[in-house]
C-alpha positions as CSV (number, residue, x, y, z in Angstrom):
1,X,-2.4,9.0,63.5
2,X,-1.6,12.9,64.7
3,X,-2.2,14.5,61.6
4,X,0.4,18.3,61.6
5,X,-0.3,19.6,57.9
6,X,2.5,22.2,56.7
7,X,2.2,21.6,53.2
8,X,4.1,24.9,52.6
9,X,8.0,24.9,52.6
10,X,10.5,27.3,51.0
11,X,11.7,25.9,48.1
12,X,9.7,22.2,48.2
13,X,6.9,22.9,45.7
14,X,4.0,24.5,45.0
15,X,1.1,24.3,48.2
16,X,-2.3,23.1,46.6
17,X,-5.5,21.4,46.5
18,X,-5.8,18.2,44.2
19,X,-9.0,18.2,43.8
20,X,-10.5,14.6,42.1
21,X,-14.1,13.9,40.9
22,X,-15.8,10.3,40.3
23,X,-19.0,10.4,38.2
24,X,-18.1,13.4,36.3
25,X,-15.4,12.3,34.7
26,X,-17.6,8.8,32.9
27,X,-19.9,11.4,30.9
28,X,-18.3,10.5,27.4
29,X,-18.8,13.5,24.8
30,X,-20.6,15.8,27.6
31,X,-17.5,15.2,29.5
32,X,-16.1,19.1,29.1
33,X,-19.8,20.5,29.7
34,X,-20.0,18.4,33.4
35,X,-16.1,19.4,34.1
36,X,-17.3,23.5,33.0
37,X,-19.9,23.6,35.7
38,X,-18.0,22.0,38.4
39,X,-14.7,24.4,37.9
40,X,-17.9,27.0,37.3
41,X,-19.3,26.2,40.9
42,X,-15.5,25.5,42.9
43,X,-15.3,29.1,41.8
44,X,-18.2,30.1,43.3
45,X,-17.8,28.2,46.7
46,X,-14.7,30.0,47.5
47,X,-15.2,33.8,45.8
48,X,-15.3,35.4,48.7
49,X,-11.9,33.7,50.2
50,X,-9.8,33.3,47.3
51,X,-9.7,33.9,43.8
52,X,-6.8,32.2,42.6
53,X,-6.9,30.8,39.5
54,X,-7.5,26.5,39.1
55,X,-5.7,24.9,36.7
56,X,-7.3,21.3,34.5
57,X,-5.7,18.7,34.4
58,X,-7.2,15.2,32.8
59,X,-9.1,14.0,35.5
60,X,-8.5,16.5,38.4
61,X,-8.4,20.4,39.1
62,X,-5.6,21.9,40.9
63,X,-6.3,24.6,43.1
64,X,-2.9,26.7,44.2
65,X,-2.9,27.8,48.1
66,X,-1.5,31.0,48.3
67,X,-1.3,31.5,52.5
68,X,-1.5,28.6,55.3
69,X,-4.5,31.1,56.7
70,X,-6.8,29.9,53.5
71,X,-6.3,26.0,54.0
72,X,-8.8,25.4,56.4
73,X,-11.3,28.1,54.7
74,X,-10.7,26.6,51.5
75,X,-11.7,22.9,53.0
76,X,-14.5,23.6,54.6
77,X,-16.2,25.1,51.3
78,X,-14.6,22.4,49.0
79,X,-16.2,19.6,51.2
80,X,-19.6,20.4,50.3
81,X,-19.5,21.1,46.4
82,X,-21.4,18.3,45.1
83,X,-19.2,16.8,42.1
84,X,-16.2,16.4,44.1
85,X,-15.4,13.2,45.3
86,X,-12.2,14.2,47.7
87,X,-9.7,16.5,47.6
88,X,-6.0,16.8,49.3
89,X,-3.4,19.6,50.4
90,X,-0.4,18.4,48.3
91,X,2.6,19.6,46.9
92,X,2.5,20.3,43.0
93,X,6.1,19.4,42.2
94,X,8.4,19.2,38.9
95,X,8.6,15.7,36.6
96,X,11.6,15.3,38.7
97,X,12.4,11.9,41.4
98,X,14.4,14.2,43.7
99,X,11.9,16.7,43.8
100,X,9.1,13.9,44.5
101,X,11.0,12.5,47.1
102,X,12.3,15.6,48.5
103,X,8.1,16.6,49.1
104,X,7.3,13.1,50.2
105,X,9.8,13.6,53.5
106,X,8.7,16.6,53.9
107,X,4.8,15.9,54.3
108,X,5.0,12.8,55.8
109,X,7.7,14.3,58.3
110,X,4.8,16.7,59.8
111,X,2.9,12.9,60.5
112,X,2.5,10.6,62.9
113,X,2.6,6.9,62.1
114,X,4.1,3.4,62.3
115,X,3.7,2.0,59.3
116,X,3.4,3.6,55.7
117,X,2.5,2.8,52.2
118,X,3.8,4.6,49.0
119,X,1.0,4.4,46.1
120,X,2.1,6.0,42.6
121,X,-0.1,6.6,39.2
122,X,1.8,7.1,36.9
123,X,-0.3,8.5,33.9
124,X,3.0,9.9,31.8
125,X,4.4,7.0,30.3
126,X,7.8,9.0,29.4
127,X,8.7,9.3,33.1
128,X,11.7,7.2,33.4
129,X,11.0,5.2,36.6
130,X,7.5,2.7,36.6
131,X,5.2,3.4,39.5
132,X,6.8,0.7,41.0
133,X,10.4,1.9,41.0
134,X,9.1,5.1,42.3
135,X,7.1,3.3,45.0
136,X,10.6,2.1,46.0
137,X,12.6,4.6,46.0
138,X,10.6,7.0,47.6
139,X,9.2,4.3,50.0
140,X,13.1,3.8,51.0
141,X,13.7,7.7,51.8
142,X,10.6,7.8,54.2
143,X,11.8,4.7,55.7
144,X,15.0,5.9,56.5
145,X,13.7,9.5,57.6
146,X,10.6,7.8,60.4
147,X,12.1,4.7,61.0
148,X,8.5,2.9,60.2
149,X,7.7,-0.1,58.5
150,X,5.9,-0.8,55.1
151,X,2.9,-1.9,55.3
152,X,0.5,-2.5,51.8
153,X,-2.4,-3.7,53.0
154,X,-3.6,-1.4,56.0
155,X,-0.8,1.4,56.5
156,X,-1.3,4.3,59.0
157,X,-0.3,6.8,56.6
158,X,-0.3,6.2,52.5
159,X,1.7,8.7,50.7
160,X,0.3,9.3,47.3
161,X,2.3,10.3,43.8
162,X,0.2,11.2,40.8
163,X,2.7,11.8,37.7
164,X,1.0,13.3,34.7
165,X,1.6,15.8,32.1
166,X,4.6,17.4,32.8
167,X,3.8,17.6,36.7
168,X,3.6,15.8,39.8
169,X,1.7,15.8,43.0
170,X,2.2,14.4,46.1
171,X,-0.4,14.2,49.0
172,X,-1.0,12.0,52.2
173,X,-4.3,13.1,52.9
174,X,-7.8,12.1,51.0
175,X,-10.3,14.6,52.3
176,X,-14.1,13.2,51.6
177,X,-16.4,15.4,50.0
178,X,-19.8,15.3,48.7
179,X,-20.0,13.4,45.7
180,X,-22.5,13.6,43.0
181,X,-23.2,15.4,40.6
182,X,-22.6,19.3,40.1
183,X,-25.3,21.5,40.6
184,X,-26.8,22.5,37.2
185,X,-26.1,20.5,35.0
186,X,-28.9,18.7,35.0
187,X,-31.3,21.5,34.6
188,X,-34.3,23.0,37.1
189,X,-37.1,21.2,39.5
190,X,-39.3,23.0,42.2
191,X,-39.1,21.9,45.7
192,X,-42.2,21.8,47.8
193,X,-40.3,22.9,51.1
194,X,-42.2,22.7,54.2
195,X,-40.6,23.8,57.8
196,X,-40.3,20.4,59.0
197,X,-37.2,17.5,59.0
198,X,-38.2,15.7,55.0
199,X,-38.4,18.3,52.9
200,X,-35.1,20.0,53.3
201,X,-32.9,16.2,53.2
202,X,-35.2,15.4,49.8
203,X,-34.2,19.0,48.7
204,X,-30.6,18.0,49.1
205,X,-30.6,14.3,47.5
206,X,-32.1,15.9,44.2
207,X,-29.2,19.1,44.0
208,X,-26.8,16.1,44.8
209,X,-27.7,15.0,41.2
210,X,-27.3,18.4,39.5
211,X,-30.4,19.4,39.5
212,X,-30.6,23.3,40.2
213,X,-33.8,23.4,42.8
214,X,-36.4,26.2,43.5
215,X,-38.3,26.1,46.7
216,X,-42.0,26.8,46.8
217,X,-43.2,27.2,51.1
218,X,-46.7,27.8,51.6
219,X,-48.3,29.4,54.7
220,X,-51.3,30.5,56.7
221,X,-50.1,33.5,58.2
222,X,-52.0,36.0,59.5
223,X,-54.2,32.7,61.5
224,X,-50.5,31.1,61.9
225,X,-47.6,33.2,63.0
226,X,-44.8,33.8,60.8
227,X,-42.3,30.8,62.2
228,X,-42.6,28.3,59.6
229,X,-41.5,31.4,56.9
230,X,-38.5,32.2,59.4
231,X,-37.9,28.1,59.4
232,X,-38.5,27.5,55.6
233,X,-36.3,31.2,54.8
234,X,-33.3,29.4,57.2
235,X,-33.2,26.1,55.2
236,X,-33.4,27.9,51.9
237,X,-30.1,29.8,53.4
238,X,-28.7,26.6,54.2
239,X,-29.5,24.8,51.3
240,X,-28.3,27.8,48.7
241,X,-24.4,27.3,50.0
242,X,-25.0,23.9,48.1
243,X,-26.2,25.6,44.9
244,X,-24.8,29.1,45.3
245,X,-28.3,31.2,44.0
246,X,-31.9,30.3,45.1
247,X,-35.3,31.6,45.0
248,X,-37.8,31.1,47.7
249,X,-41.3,31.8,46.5
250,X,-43.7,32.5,49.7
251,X,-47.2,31.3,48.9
252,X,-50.7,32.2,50.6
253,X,-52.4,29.1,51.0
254,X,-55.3,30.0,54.1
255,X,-58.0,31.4,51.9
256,X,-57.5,28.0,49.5
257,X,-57.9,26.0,53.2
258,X,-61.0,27.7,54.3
259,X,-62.6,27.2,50.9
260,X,-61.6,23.5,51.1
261,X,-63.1,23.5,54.7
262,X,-66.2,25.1,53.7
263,X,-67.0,22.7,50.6
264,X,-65.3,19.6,51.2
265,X,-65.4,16.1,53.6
266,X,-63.5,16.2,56.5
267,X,-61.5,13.3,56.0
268,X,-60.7,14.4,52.0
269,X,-59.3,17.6,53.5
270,X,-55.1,17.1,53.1
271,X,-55.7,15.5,50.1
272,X,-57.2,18.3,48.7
273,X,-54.8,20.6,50.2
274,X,-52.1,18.8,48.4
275,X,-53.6,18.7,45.0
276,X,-53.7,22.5,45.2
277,X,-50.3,22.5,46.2
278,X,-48.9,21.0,43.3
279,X,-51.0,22.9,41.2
280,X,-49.2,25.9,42.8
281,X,-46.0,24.7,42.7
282,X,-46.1,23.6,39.0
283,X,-47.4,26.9,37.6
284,X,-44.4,28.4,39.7
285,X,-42.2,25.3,38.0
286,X,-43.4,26.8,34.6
287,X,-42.7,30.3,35.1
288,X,-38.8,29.2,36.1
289,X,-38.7,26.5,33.2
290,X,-38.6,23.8,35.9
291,X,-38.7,19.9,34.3
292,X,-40.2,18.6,37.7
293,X,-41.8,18.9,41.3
294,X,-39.8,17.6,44.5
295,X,-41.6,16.6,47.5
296,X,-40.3,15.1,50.7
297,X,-43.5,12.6,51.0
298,X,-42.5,9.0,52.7
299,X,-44.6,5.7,51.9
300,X,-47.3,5.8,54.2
301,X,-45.1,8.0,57.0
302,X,-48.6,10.1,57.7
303,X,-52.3,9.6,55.9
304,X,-51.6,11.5,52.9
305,X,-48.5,9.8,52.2
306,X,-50.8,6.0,51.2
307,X,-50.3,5.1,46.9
308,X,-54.2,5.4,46.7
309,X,-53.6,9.3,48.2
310,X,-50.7,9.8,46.2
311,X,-52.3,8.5,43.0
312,X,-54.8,11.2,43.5
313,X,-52.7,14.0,44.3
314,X,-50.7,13.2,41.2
315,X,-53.0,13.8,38.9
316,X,-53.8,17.2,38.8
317,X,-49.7,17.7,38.0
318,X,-48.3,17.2,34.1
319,X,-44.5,17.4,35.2
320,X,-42.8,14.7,36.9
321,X,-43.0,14.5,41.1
322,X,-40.2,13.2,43.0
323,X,-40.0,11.7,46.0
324,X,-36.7,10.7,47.0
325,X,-37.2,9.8,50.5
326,X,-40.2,7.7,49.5
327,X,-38.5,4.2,50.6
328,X,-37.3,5.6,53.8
329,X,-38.6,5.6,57.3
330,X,-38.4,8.6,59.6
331,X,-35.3,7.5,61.6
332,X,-33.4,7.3,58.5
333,X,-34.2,10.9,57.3
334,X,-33.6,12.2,60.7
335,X,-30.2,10.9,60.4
336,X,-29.9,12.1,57.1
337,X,-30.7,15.4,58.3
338,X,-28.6,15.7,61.2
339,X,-25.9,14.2,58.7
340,X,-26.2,17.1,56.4
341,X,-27.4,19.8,59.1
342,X,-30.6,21.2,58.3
343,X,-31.9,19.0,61.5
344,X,-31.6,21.8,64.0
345,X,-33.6,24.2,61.9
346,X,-36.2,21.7,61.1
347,X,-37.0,20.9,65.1
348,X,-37.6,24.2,65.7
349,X,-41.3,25.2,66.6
350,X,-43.9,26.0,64.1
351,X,-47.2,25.7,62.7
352,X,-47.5,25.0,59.3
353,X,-50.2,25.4,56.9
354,X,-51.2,21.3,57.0
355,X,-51.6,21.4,60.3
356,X,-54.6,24.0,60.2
357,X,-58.5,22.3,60.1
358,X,-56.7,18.5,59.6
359,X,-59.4,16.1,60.8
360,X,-59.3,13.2,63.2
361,X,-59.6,10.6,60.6
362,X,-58.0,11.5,57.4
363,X,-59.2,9.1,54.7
364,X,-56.1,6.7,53.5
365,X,-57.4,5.5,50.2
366,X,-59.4,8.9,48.2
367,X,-62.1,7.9,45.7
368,X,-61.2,10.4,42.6
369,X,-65.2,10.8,42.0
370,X,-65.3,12.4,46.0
371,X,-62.2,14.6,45.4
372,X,-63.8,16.1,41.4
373,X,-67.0,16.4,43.4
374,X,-65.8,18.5,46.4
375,X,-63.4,20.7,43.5
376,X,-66.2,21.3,41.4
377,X,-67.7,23.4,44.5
378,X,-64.5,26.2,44.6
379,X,-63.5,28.7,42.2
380,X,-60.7,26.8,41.4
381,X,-58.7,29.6,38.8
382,X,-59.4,32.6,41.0
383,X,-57.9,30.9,44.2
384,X,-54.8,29.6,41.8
385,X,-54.5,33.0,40.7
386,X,-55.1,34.9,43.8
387,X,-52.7,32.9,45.6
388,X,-49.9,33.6,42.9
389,X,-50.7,37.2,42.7
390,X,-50.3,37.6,47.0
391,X,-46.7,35.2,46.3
392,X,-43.4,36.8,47.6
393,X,-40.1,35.5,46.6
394,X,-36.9,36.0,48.2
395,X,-33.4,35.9,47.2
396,X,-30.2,34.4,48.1
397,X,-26.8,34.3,47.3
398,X,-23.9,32.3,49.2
399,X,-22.3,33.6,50.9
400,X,-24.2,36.2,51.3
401,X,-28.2,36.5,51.4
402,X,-30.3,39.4,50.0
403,X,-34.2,39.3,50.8
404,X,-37.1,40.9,49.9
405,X,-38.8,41.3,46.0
406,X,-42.3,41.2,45.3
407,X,-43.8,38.7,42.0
C-alpha cells in the first residue's frame, strides 16, 4: 500500500488528529483526573509547534491541524506521549451521510490499494443509518471511485467512521503510539541512572506507567573523567521529551569508594557501594517527595545483581526499589534500548564509578554480619552528608534544556 496523505481539501472537512487512548479511559471515578493529565502533557509535547486548542470528546481528543507543514511535526511528538494508544490524520466532518462519504473518497482517493474495508462506530444512536447501512453505502462510493474489491477479513486499506455527538470522523490511517500510562499521574520515584544500556530502558518502563521519574547519577570524577556525566546528562535529555521536566542530581561518590576500600573486604566491595547508593538516592527521593527507588539491576546479569546481594542491599532502603528489567536477560534490554533509542548513547565510552577498585572475585551471596562489620568502620552520616552537600542538579525542559544550579 503507497500511502499519499492530503487530509486537507477546500470545503471537505475539518484536517485533524483523532487521537484515542486504551488504559486511560477504564479508570472509573478517576477517569477525568487520568484524561486531565494526558490532554495536560499532548499540550506540552507539541508547545513549541502548535498551540491550537484540542477539543474532548468521550473517549478521544481531537486535535485540529491548521497547515499540512505541522502534520509530520505533530506525529512525531504524538507518537511518543505515553497514554496514547494511536492516533490518525482524519477529517472531522458534520452528522451528515454525504459529507461522510464525500471525505471517505477523498482520503482513500490519495491511497493505493486492492481491496478495502469500511468499519463504522456508531456511538450516536439518533443518526439515522446503523453502522451497517453506513458501511454500505459508503463502502459502495469507494467501490465505484477505485474500482477495488471488499474485503472484511484482511483489506489493504480500512476506512474508519466514528459517529458521536453531533460529529463525525473519518480516517484510514491508525498511527501506533506509546501506550501506557500518562506521565504523572501516578506520582514520583528516583531513578538510579548509570551511563550504561539498563538503566535508561528501566527509566522508561516505570514513566510508561505514569510515574514522574527523577534521576540520581553518581561519579568519581576528578580520578574518572567527566564522560559518564556527559553520557548520563544525554539520556536525562532523552528521557525528559517523555516526561517534559526532569531533574538530574550529580552525586560525588569517590571519597565514599576510598573509605569502602580502606575499611572493607575486597570481595564485599560493590555491595557496599550499592548500599550507600540507595541510601543516597532515597534521601534525594525524600527531599522530592518520591514514593520509590528505580534501578536497572537484572537477576544475576553481574555479581551484585544475585537475591542473596540484593537482599542485602535492600535493606538499608525504607521506600520501595524497582527493578523492572529484573526478569530480563541482556539481549532483551539491548533490544529494548535500541527500540526506544537511548542505545547509541549508552555504548558510548566511559568509566563509571562501579568500575573503580571492583575486585577479581566479587562475593555472590554477602553475609549481613560481614557488611554491619565493614560499616561500622566509616563515618557513615558525614560521608552521606558530604556527598549531598558536593551534589549538583541540572535541569531540563523539552524541548528545550537549561543546565546548571547548585543544591
Amino acid at each position: 500500500m503507497k500511502t499519499q496523505w492530503k487530509i486537507f481539501a477546500e470545503g471537505i472537512g475539518e484536517p485533524c488528529f483523532v487521537i484515542h487512548y486504551g488504559e486511560v479511559g477504564l479508570k472509573g471515578e478517576n477517569r477525568s483526573f487520568f484524561e486531565g493529565q494526558l490532554m495536560k502533557n499532548i499540550k506540552m509535547a507539541i508547545k513549541d509547534i502548535s498551540k491550537t486548542s484540542m477539543l474532548k470528546y468521550h473517549g478521544r481528543f481531537i486535535l485540529p491541524l491548521p497547515s499540512p507543514e505541522l502534520m509530520e511535526p505533530i506525529q512525531e511528538r504524538l507518537a511518543r506521549v505515553f497514554g496514547i494508544v494511536y492516533f490518525a490524520p482524519a477529517l472531522l466532518v458534520t452528522q451528515d451521510i454525504e459529507h461522510i462519504e464525500t471525505a471517505a473518497r477523498h482520503l482513500m482517493a490519495n491511497l493505493t490499494f486492492s481491496s478495502f474495508a469500511i468499519k463504522t462506530r456508531r456511538a450516536q444512536k439518533r443518526f439515522p443509518l446503523s453502522s451497517q447501512e453506513v458501511n454500505i453505502r459508503v463502502g459502495a462510493a469507494v467501490q465505484q471511485q477505485s474500482g477495488a474489491r471488499v474485503d472484511l477479513s484482511n483489506p489493504d486499506v480500512t476506512c474508519y467512521i466514528e459517529i458521536f455527538d453531533n460529529k463525525a470522523l473519518v480516517y484510514a490511517q491508525k498511527i501506533p503510539a506509546a501506550g501506557g500510562l500518562p506521565v504523572g499521574v501516578s506520582e514520583r520515584a528516583v531513578s538510579l541512572l548509570s551511563a550504561g544500556i539498563d538503566s535508561p530502558v528501566a527509566s522508561y518502563k516505570i514513566m510508561k506507567r505514569g510515574v514522574k521519574l527523577i534521576f540520581v547519577h553518581f561519579h568519581s570524577v576528578p580520578l574518572t573523567s567527566s564522560a559518564s556525566i556527559e553520557n548520563a546528562t544525554k539520556q536525562v535529555e532523552f528521557l525528559t521529551q517523555f516526561q517534559y521536566h526532569s531533574k538530574l542530581y550529580l552525586v560525588p561518590f569517590l571519597e565514599v569508594q576510598q573509605q569502602i576500600m580502606a575499611h572493607a573486604p575486597k570481595d564485599y566491595r560493590v555491595v557496599l557501594y550499592r548500599r550507600f547508593m540507595l541510601r543516597l538516592a532515597e534521601k534525594i527521593a525524600y527531599r522530592e517527595r518520591a514514593k520509590a527507588l528505580v534501578t536497572g539491576e537484572s537477576i544475576a546479569q553481574v555479581a551484585s545483581q544475585t537475591l542473596s546481594n540484593m537482599q542485602v542491599i535492600n535493606e538499608v532502603a525504607t521506600l520501595p526499589v524497582l527493578r523492572p528489567l529484573a526478569g530480563d536477560d541482556k539481549e532483551e534490554i539491548i533490544q529494548q534500548a535500541k527500540t526506544i533509542g537511548t542505545f547509541h548513547v549508552s555504548i558510548d565510552p566511559y568509566e563509571g564509578c562501579c568500575s573503580l577498585f571492583i575486585p577479581k572475585h566479587p562475593v555472590t551471596r554477602a553475609k549481613r554480619e560481614v557488611v554491619l562489620e565493614a560499616e561500622s568502620k566509616l563515618d557513615m552520616d558525614n560521608l552521606l552528608k558530604e556527598a549531598l552537600s558536593k551534589t549538583e542538579v541540572l535541569k531540563f525542559h523539552f524541548p528545550k534544556t537549561e543546565q546548571g544550579e547548585a543544591l
